[in-house]
C-alpha positions as CSV (number, residue, x, y, z in Angstrom):
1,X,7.4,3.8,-39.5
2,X,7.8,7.5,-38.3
3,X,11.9,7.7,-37.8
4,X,11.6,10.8,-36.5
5,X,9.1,10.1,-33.9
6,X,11.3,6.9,-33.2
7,X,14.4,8.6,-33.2
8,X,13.2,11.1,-30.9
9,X,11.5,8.2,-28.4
10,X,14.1,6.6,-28.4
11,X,16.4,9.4,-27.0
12,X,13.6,10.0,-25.0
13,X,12.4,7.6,-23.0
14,X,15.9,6.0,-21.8
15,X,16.7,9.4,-20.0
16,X,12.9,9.3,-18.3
17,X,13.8,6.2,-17.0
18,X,17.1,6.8,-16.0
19,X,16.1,10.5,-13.9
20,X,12.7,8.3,-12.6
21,X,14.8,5.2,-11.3
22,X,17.7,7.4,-9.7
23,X,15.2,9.6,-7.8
24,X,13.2,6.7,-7.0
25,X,16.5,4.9,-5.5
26,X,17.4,7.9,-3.5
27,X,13.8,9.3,-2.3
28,X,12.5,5.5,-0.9
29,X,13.6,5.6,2.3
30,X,13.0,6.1,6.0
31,X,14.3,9.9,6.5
32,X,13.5,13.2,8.2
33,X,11.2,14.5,5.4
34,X,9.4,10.8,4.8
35,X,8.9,10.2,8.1
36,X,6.7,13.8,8.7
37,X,4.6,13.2,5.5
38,X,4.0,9.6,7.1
39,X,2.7,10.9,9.9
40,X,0.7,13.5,8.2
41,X,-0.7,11.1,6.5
42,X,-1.9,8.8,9.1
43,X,-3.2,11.6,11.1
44,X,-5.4,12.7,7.8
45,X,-4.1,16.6,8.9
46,X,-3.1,19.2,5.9
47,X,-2.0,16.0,3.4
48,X,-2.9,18.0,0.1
49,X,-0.6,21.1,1.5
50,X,1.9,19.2,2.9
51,X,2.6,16.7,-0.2
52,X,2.2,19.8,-2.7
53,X,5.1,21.4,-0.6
54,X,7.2,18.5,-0.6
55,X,7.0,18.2,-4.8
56,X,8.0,21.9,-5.2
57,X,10.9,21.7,-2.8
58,X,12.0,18.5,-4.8
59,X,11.0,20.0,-7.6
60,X,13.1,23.2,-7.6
61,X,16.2,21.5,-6.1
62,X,16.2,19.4,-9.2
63,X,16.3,22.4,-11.1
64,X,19.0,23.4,-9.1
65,X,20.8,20.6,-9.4
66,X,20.9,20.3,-13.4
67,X,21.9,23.8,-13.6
68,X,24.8,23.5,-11.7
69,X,24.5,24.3,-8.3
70,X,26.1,21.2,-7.0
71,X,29.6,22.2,-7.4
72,X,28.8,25.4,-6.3
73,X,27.8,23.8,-3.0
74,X,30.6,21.9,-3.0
75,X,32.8,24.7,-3.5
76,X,31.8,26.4,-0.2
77,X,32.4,23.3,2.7
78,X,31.7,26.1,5.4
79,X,28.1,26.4,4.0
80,X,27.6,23.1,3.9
81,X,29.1,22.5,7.6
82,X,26.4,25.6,8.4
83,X,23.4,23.6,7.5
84,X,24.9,20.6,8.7
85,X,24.9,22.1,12.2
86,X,21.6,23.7,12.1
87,X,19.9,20.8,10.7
88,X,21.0,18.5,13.5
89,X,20.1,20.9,16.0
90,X,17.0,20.9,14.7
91,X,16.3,17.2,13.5
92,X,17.4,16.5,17.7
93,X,14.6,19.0,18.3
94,X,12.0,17.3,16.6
95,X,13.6,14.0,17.9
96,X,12.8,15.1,21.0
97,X,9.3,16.0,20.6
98,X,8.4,12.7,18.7
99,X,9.9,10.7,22.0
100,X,8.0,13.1,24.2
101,X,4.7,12.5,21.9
102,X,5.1,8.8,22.0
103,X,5.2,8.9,26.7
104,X,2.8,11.0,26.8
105,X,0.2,9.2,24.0
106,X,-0.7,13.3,22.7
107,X,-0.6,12.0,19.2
108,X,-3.3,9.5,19.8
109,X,-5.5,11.3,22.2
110,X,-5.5,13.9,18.7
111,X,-7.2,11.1,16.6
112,X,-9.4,9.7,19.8
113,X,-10.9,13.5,19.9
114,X,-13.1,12.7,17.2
115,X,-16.1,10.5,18.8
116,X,-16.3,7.1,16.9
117,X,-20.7,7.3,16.7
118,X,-23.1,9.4,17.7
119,X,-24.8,9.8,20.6
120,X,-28.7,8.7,20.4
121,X,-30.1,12.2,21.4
122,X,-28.1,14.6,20.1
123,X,-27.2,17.9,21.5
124,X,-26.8,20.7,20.0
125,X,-23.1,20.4,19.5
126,X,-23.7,18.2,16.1
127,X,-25.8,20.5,14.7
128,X,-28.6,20.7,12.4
129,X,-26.6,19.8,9.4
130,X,-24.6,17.0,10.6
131,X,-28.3,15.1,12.2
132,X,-30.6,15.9,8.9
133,X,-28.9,12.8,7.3
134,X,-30.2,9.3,8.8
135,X,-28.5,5.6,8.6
136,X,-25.2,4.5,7.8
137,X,-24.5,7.9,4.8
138,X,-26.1,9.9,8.3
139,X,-23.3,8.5,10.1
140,X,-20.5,9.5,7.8
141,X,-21.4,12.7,7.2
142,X,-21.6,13.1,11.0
143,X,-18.2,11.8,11.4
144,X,-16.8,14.1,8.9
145,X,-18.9,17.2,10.1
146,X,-17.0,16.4,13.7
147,X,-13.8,16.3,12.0
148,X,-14.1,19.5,10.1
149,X,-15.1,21.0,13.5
150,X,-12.6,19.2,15.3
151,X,-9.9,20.5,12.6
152,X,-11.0,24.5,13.6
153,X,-9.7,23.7,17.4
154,X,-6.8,22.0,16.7
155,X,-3.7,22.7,18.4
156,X,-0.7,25.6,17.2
157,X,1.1,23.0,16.4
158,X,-0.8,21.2,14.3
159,X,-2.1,24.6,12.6
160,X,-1.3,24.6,8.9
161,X,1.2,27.5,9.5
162,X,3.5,25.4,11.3
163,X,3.1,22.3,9.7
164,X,4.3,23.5,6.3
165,X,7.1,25.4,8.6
166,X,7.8,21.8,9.8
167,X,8.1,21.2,6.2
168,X,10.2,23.8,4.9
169,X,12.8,23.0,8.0
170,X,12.9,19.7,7.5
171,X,13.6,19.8,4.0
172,X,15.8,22.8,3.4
173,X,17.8,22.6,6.7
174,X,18.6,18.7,5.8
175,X,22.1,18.7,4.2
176,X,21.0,15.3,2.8
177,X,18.7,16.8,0.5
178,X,21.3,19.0,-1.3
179,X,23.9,16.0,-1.7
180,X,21.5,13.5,-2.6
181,X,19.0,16.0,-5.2
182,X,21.1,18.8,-5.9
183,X,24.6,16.9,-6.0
184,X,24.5,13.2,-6.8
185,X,20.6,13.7,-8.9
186,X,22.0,17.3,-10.2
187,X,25.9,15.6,-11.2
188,X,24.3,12.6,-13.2
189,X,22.3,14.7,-14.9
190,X,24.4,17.3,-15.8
191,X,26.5,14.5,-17.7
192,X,24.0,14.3,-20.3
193,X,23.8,16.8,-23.6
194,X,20.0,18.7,-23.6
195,X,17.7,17.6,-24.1
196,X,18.3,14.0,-22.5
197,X,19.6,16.3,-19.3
198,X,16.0,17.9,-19.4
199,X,14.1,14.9,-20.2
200,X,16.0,12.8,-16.9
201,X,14.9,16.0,-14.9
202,X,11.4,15.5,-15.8
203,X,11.7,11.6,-14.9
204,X,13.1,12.4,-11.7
205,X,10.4,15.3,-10.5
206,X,8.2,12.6,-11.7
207,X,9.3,10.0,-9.3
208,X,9.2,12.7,-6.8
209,X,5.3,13.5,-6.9
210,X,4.6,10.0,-7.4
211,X,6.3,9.3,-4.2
212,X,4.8,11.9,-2.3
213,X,1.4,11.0,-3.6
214,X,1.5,7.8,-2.5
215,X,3.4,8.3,0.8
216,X,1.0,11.0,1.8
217,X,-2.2,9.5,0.7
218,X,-1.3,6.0,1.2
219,X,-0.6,6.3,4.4
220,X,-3.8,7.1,5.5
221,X,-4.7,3.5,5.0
222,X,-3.4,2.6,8.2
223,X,-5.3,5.0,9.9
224,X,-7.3,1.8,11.1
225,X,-4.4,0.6,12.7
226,X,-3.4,3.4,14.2
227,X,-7.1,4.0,16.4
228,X,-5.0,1.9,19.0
229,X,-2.9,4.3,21.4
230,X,0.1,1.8,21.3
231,X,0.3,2.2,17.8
232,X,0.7,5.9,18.0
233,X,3.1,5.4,20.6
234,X,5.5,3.1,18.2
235,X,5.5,5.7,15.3
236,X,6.8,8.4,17.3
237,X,9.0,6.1,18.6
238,X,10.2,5.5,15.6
239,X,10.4,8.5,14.2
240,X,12.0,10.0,17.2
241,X,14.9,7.2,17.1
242,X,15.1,8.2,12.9
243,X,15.8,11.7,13.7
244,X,18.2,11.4,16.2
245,X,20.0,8.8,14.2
246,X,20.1,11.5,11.0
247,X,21.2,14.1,13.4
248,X,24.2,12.0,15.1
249,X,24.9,11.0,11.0
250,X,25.6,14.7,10.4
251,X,27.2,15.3,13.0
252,X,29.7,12.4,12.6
253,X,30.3,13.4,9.0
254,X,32.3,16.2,10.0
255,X,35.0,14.2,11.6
């Protein structure tokens, strides 16, 4: 047997675990962040951008975090108060379009632009390149031609620009993040001698992407579901009621 190797592994793999099981603890659930790459997801709209962004964020608080920064945070409560303020304003903002979204149905009649077959004769708004296939592979790549073109018309809103603005907001302007990744993730970690403090760090950006991955990509599974209006009306329900209930949680921290 290599004792080297062994010794080495097993320093190793106990403070993977550790960093990957922490993270995974504190990323898996129902927040500000989650709930916009959800939606992202189901809509199909900017995923690969949008989950990339998410994993650098995470990525480079982490970082932060096992360097240090927590108690630096900590030291400076009228920062902290700062964000909090900021990032409840803005979490009730986005609240507030997500309720709006779910009475007026705009989130489903997004997904119902895209026709669901094509038309016997068709004009010239398919194209050439979208009618040169025939059959069922004919009718896929039609569907996904539409999309594509569909995607070039698509609202400010949902332009690339301001979803990963959407991101950035959400994320940085959250004082959750910081006390969860940068405090609590950043504290435990800084407990342990390097390299186990790097090796948790690397479990714990780990757990991150996988998340991500899988929230982002997975969700668009139940874009199925989701071809029904009410459906679409339920998830910005939801995800209005989530903000608000972060925003009022920030607030009430201060007293």
């Amino acid at each position: 047997m290599n004792l080297p190797l062994f010794e080495a592994t097993r320093h190793i793999l106990p403070s993977l675990a550790s960093g990957f099981g922490l993270t995974a603890g504190l990323i898996v659930a129902i927040g500000a962040q989650n709930a916009f790459v959800l939606k992202q997801g189901v809509q199909g709209r900017h995923i690969g951008p949008v989950v990339l962004l998410c994993c650098v964020y995470d990525i480079a608080l982490i970082v932060c975090g096992l360097a240090g920064m927590g108690t630096v945070i900590l030291a400076h409560p009228a920062l902290v108060d700062t964000v909090r303020y900021l990032g409840a304003a803005m979490l009730a903002v986005y609240g507030l379009r997500s309720w709006l979204a779910a009475w007026r149905g705009t989130s489903a009649l997004s997904m119902q632009a895209v026709p669901e077959s094509l038309p016997q004769a068709a004009p010239p708004y398919w194209s050439a390149p979208v009618c040169a296939a025939t059959g069922a592979a004919g009718a896929v790549s039609a569907r996904q031609a539409v999309i594509r073109r569909a995607g070039r018309h698509e609202s400010p809103s949902g332009s690339l620009r301001a979803v990963l603005l959407s991101v950035t907001l959400l994320t940085l302007l959250n004082p959750h993040v910081y006390l969860d990744t940068v405090v609590l993730l950043g504290g435990v970690g800084g407990t342990l001698p390097w390299p186990e403090r790097g090796w948790f760090g690397a479990g714990a950006m780990v757990a991150s992407c996988v998340w991500f991955v899988l929230l982002g990509y997975g969700a668009r599974r139940l874009s199925g579901w989701f071809a029904r209006p009410v459906a679409w009306r339920a998830l910005d329900a939801m995800i209005g009621c989530v903000m608000f209930i972060i925003a009022a949680s920030l607030l009430m921290a201060h007293f």
